[in-house]
C-alpha positions in Angstrom: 6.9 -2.8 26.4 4.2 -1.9 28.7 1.9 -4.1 28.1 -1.1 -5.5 30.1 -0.9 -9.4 29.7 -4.2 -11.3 29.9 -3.5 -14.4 32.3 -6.7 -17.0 30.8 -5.1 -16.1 27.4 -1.6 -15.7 26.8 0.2 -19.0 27.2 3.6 -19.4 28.7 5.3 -20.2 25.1 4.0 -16.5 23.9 4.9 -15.2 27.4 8.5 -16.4 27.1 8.8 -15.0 23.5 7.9 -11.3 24.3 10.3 -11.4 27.4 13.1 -12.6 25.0 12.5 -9.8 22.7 12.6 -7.7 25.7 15.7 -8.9 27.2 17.1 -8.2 23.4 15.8 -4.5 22.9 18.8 -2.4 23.6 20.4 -4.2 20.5 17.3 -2.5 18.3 17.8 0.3 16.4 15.2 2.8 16.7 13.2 1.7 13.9 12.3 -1.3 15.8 12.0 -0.1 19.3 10.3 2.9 18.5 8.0 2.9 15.3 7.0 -0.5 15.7 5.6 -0.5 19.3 3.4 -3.7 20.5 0.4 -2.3 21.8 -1.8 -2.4 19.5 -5.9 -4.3 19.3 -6.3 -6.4 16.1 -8.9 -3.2 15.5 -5.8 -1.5 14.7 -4.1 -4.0 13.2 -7.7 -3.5 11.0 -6.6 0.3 10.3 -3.2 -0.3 9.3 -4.0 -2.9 7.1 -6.8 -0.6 5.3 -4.7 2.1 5.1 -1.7 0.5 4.0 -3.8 -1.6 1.2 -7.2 0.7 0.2 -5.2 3.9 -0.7 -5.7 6.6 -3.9 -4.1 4.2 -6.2 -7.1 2.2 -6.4 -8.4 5.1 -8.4 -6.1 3.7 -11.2 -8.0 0.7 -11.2 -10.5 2.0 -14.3 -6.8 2.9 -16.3 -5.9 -0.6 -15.6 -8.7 -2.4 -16.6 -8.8 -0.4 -19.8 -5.6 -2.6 -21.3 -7.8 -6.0 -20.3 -11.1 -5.6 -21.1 -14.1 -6.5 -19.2 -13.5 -10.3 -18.8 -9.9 -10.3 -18.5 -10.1 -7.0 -15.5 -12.7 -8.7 -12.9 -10.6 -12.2 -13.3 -7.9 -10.3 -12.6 -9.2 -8.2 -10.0 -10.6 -11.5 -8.1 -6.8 -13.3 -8.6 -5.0 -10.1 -7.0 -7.5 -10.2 -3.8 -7.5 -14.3 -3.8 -3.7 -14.4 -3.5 -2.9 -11.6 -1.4 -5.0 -12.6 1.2 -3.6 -16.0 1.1 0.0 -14.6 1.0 -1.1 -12.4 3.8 -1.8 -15.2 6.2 0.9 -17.1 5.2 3.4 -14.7 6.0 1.1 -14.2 9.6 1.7 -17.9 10.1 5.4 -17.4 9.5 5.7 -14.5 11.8 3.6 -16.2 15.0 5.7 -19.8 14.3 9.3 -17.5 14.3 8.0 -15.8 16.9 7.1 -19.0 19.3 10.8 -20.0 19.2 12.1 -16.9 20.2 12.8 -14.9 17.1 10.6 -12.3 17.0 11.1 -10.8 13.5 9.8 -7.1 13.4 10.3 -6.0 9.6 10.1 -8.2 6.3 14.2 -7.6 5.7 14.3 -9.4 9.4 12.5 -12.6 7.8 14.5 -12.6 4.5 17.5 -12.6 6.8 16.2 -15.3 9.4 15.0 -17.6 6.4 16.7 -17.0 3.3 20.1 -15.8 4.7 21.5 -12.4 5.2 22.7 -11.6 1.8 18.9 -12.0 0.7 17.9 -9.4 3.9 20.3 -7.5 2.8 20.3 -6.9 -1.1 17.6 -8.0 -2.2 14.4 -7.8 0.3 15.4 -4.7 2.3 16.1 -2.5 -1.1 12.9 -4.0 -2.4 11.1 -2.6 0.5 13.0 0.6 0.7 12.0 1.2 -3.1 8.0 0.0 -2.4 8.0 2.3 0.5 9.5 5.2 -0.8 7.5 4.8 -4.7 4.4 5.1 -2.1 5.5 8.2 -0.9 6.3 9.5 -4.4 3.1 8.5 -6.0 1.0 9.8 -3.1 2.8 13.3 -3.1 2.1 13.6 -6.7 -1.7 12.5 -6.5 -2.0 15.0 -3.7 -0.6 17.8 -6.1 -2.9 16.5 -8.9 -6.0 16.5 -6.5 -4.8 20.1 -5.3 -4.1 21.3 -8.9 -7.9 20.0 -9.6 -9.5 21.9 -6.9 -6.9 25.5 -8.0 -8.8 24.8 -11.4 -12.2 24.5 -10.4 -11.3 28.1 -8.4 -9.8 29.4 -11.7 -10.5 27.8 -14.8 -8.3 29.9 -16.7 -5.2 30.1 -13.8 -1.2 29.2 -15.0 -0.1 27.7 -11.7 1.2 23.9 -13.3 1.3 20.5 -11.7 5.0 20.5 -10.4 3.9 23.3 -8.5 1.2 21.8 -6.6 3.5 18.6 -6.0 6.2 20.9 -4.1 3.4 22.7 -2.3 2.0 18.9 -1.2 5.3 18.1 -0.5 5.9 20.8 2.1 2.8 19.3 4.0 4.4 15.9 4.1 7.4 17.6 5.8 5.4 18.0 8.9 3.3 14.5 9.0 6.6 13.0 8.6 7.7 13.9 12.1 4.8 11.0 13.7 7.6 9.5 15.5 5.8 6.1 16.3 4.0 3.9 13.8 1.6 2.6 16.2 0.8 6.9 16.5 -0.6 6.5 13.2 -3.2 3.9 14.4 -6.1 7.2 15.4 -5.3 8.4 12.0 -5.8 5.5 10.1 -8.9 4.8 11.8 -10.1 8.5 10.3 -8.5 7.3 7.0 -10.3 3.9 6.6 -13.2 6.3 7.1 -12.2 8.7 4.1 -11.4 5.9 1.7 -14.7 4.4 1.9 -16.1 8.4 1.2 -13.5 9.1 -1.7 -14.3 5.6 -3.0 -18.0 6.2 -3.5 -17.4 9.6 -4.5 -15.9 8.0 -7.3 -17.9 5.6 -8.2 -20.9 8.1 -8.1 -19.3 10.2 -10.0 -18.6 7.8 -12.3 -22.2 6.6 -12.5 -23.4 9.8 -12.9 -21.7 10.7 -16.0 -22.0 7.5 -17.5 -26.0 7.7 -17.5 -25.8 11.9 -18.5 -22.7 11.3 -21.1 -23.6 11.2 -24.6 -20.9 10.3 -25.9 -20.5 6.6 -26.9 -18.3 4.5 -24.8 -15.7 2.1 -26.5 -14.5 -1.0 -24.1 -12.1 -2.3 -27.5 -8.6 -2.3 -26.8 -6.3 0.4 -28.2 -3.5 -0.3 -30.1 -1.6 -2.7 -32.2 -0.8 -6.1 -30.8 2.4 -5.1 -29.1 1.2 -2.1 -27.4 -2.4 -4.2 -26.3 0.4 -7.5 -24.8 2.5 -4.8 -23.0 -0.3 -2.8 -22.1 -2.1 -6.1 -20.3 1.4 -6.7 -18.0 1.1 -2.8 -17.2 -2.4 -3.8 -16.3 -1.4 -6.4 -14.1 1.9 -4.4 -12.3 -0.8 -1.8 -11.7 -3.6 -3.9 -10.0 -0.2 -5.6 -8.2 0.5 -2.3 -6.8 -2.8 -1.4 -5.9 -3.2 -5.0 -3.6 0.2 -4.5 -2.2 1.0 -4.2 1.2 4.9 -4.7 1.7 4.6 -3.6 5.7 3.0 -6.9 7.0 5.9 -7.5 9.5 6.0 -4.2 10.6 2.1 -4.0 11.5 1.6 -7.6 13.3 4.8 -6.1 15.4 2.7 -3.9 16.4 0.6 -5.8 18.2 0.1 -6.6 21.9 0.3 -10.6 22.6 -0.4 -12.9 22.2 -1.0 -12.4 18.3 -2.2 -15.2 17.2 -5.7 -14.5 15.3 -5.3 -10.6 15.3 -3.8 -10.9 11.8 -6.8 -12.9 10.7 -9.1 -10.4 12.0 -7.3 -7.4 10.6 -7.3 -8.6 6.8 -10.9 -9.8 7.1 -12.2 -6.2 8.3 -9.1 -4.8 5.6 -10.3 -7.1 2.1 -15.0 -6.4 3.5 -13.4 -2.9 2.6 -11.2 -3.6 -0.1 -14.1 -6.0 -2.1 -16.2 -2.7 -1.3 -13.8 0.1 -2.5 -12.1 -2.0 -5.4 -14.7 -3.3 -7.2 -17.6 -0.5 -7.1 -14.6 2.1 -7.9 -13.3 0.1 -11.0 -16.4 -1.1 -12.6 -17.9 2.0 -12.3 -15.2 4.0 -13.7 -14.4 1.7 -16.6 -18.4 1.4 -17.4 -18.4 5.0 -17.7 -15.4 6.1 -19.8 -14.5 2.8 -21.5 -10.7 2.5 -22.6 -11.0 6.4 -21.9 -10.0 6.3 -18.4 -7.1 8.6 -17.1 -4.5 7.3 -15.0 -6.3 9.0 -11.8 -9.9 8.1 -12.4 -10.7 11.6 -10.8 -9.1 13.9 -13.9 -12.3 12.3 -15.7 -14.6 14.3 -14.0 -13.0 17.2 -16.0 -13.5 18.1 -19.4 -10.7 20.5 -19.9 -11.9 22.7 -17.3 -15.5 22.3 -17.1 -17.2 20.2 -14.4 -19.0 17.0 -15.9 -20.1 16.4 -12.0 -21.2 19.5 -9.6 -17.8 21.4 -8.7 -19.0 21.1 -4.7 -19.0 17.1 -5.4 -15.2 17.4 -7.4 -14.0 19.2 -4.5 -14.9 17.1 -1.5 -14.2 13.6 -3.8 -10.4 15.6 -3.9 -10.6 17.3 -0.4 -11.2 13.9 0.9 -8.1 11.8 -1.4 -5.4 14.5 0.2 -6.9 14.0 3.7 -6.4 9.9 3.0 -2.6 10.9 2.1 -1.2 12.0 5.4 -1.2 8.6 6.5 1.7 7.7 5.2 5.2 5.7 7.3 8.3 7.4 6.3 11.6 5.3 7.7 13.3 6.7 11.3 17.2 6.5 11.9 18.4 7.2 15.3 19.7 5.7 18.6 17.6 3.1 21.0 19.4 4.0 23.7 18.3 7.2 24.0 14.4 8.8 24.2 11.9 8.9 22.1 11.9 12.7 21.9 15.3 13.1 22.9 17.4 15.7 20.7 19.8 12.1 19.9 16.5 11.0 18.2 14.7 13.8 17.3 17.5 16.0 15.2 18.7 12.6 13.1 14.6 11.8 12.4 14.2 15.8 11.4 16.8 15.7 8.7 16.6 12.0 7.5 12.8 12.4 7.1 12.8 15.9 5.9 15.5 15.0 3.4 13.7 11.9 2.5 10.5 13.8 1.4 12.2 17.0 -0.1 13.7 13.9 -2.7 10.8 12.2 -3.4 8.9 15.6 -3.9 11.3 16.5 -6.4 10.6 13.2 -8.2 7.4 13.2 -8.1 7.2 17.0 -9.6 9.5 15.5 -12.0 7.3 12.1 -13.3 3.7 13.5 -13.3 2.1 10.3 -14.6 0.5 8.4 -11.5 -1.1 5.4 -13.5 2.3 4.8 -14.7 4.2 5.6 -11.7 1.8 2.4 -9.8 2.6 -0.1 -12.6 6.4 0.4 -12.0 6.0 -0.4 -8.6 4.3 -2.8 -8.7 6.6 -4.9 -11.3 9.8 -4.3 -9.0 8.3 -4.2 -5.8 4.9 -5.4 -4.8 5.4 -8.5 -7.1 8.2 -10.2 -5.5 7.2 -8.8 -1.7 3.6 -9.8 -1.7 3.4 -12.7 -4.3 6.7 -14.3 -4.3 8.4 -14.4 -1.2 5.5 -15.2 1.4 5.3 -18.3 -0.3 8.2 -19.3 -0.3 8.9 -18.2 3.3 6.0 -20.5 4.4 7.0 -23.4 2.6 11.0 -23.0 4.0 9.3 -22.3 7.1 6.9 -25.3 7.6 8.4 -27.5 4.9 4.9 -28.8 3.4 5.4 -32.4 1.8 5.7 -32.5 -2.0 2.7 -34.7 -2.5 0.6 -31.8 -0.7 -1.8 -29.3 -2.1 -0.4 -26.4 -0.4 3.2 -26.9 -1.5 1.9 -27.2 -4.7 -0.3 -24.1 -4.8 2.4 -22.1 -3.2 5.3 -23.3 -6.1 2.4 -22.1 -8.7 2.3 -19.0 -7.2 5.8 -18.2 -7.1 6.8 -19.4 -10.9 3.3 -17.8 -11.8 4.4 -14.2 -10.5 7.7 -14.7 -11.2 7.6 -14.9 -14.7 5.0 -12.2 -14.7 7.2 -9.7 -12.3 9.5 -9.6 -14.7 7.3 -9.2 -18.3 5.7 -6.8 -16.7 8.7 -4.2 -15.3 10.0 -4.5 -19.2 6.3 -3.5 -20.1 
């Protein structure tokens, strides 16, 4: 894999399971012996996990909290942070522990398979995390044609170019960042987009402060609706803030680190949730404090009234300039042959048209569904619920069989029935 082994600090165990990954690599598909390469610090592991967690669809985080209320937003804000990063170390644990006994699983449909049997890898985890992957690309190729449409606008107020049209031009620019071949390429851009998250997120919540102090106009925290819109409207809360914590690449980025692993996950998520508590919170607060149960799906469409600029335009257009930077990191899925070079033509004329295909699709939908608040909460019911809540509980507890009379098996069986029951009230809301 070329890696350079430290001798005081990789143990034989570790050393034994790398080589019998090794000895097993022409058996890979490309997927796994290409994009997920093992040589990354858990600094990277840091970028990925930021990257793959604090993205634009935190600024749908005011929109969510405007079906809960104050009370009812920040306890469910603090929840969705509490959990994942529990569920993100357990599933850590379960990788390392797989990983010690010579099954080194490399992607999340590679668990399911190992611990749940291969009809769960097969029809239910690896469609899960096709449809979480590929809803990420969708929603992030329309906000980048809604960010693009914003700046258009504050160019020419009075132009007739629409939405759809900015989404296909976006979409053409994915077409090239989806040829990165490797994932561990993406690790110098990630580190660039940890940077622009922080910058868009207090863009934001400047933004947000500002016009709440110069607004005049009175801000209304009630909920809107009649019962049955406010119950189905606090499930779309919580399938949005679901997406907005979800990760569903966990596997795939502690695969691509150099081992020994064990404490580089740790490490990652703590650098990953510093900027997450930062981002999250200042973002939502601030947004909901200043429009109230007013919010739009994409927090930054409230800096517009119409067409006229409630903030300077110079500050709209680098809060936006610096959202559709954040965009191009984003993973698209590679089919091709092991056996042959990375760049080889085998490789690289099966990755052109899969990936170029791939994005052309979820362009069109994207032009095709321009409501990005909406877009997260769906998402987030069918995907990031039973990837990120559900299963890494119940991996760890197949995994390490807890007792019964313990604490942890008892959290963990909360959790599951907890999110469960939720997953599913909230993909009918």
């Amino acid at each position: 894999m070329g890696t350079i082994y430290d001798e005081d600090e990789v143990s034989n165990k570790n050393i034994n399971a790398h080589k019998t990954h090794d000895d097993h690599t022409d058996q890979l598909d490309a997927g796994a012996s290409f994009v997920l390469k093992s040589k990354g610090s858990w600094i990277h592991s840091g970028y990925h996990l930021t990257t793959s967690i604090v993205a634009p669809p935190l600024l749908s985080l005011p929109y969510a909290i405007g079906f809960l209320g104050w009370t009812a937003g920040i306890i469910c804000l603090v929840i969705g942070a509490l959990v994942t990063f529990y569920s993100y170390n357990l599933i850590s644990l379960v990788l390392e522990h797989h990983a010690q006994l010579g099954r080194r699983h490399l992607r999340f449909r590679d668990m399911a398979r190992d611990i749940l049997g291969p009809k769960w890898g097969r029809y239910y985890v690896g469609p899960i995390q096709f449809m979480v992957c590929y809803g990420a690309v969708v929603g992030c190729t329309l906000l980048g044609g809604q960010c693009m449409k914003t700046i258009y606008l504050l160019s020419n107020p009075n132009g007739e170019m629409k939405l759809f049209e900015f989404v296909i031009i976006f979409g053409c620019f994915m077409l090239i960042l989806a040829q990165i071949p490797s994932f561990h390429s993406l690790r110098h851009i990630n580190l660039v987009s940890l940077l622009l998250c922080l910058a868009y997120s207090a863009c934001a919540a400047a933004g947000s402060i500002h016009i709440g102090k110069t607004s005049k106009e009175p801000k209304d925290y009630s909920l809107k609706g009649d019962t049955e819109n406010k119950i189905f409207g606090i499930f779309n809360a919580i399938a949005i803030i679901s997406t907005t914590y979800g990760n569903g690449i966990i596997p795939e980025i502690q695969a691509t680190l150099a081992p020994p692993v064990k404490g580089k996950m740790f490490k990652g998520l703590c650098i990953c949730y510093t900027v997450v508590i930062v981002t999250f919170f200042s973002v939502a607060i601030s947004g909901y404090w200043a429009f109230g149960n007013r919010a739009e799906g994409l927090i930054l469409t409230n800096f517009l009234d119409g067409a006229k600029p409630l903030v300077p335009k110079w500050f709209i257009l680098m809060t936006n300039i610096f959202t559709i930077m954040q965009l191009s990191a984003v993973g698209v899925r590679v089919f091709g042959d092991s056996s042959s070079g990375e760049f080889a033509a085998r490789n690289v004329i099966p990755r052109l048209i899969t990936r170029s295909l791939s994005v052309v699709i979820a362009t069109t939908i994207s032009a095709m569904l321009p409501f990005f608040g909406d877009i997260n909460a769906l998402i987030g019911a069918f995907g990031f619920m039973p990837l990120d809540f559900i299963l890494p509980v119940v991996f760890f507890n197949l995994t390490f069989k807890p007792s019964k009379k313990s604490f942890v098996f008892w959290l963990n069986l909360l959790i599951a029935v907890v999110f469960s029951a939720l997953g599913v009230i909230a993909a009918v809301a």
